[in-house]
C-alpha positions as CSV (number, residue, x, y, z in Angstrom):
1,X,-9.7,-6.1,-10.3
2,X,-8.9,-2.5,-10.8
3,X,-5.8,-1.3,-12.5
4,X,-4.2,2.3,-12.6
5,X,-4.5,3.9,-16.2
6,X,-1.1,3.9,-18.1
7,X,0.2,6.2,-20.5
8,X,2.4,5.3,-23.1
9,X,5.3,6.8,-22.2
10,X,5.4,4.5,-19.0
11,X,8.7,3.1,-18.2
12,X,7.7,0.2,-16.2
13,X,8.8,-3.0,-16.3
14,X,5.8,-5.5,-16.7
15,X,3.3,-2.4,-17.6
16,X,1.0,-4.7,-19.0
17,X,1.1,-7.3,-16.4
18,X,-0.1,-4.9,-13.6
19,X,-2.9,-6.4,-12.0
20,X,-3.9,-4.5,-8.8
21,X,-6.7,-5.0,-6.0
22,X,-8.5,-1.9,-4.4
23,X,-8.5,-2.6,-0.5
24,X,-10.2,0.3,1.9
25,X,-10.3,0.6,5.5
26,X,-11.8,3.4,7.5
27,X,-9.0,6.1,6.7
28,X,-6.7,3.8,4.5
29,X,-6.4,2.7,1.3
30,X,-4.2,-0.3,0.0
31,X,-3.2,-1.1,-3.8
32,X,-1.8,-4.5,-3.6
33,X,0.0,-6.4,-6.2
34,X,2.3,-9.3,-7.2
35,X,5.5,-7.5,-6.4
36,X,4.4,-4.9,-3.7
37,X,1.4,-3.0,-1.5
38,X,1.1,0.7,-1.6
39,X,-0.8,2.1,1.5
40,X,-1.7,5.6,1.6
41,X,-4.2,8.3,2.4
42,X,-6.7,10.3,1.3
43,X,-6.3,13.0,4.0
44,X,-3.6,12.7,6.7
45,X,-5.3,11.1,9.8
46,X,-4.9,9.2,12.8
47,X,-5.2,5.6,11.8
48,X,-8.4,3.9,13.8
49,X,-8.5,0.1,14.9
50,X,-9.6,-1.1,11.5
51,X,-6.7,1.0,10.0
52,X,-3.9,-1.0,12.1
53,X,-5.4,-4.2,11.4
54,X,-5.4,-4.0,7.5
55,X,-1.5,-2.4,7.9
56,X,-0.9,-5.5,10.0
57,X,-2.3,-7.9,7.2
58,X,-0.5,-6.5,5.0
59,X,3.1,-6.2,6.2
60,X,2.4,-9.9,7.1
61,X,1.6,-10.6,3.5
62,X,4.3,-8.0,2.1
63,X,7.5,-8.2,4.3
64,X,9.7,-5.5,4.1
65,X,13.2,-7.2,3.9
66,X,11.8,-9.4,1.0
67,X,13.6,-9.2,-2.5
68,X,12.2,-7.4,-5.2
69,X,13.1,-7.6,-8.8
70,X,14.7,-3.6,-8.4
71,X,17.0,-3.6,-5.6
72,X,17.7,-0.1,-5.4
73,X,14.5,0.7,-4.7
74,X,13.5,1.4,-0.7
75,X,10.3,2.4,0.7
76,X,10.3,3.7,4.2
77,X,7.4,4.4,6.5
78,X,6.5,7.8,7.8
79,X,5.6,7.9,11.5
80,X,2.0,8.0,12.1
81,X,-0.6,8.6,14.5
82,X,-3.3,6.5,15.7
83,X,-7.3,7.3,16.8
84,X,-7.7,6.4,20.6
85,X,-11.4,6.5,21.8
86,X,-11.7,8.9,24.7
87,X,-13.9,7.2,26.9
């Protein structure tokens, strides 16, 4: 398990409860939790094959229209690109 380092001065609710999982694909990285997934990159790039299959997992896992325990919080998607092999 790997978990973020906290600072006291965190306002979080359920700071100390955070447990977190470190997934990697080729150009993406995933934090996932109880209550949500955070997907992000290092350095903006065109997602590969192995990219759109972890995001696929993990929407399946994470829906987006599920509650969370702070409604007014949204996350949107930015538009991406994806790696196609020129053959």
């Amino acid at each position: 398990m790997f978990a973020r380092p906290s600072i006291d001065l965190e306002l979080t609710i359920r700071k100390d409860e955070r447990a977190e999982l470190l997934v990697k694909s080729e150009t993406l990285v995933v934090f996932l939790s109880t209550y949500r997934a955070v997907l992000s990159q290092k350095k903006p790039a065109p997602f590969t094959a192995k990219d759109l299959e972890l995001r696929k997992r993990v929407l399946e896992l994470y829906p987006k229209e599920r509650p969370t325990f702070l409604p007014l919080h949204f996350g949107s998607e930015p538009q991406f690109e994806t790696f196609e092999k020129k053959e």
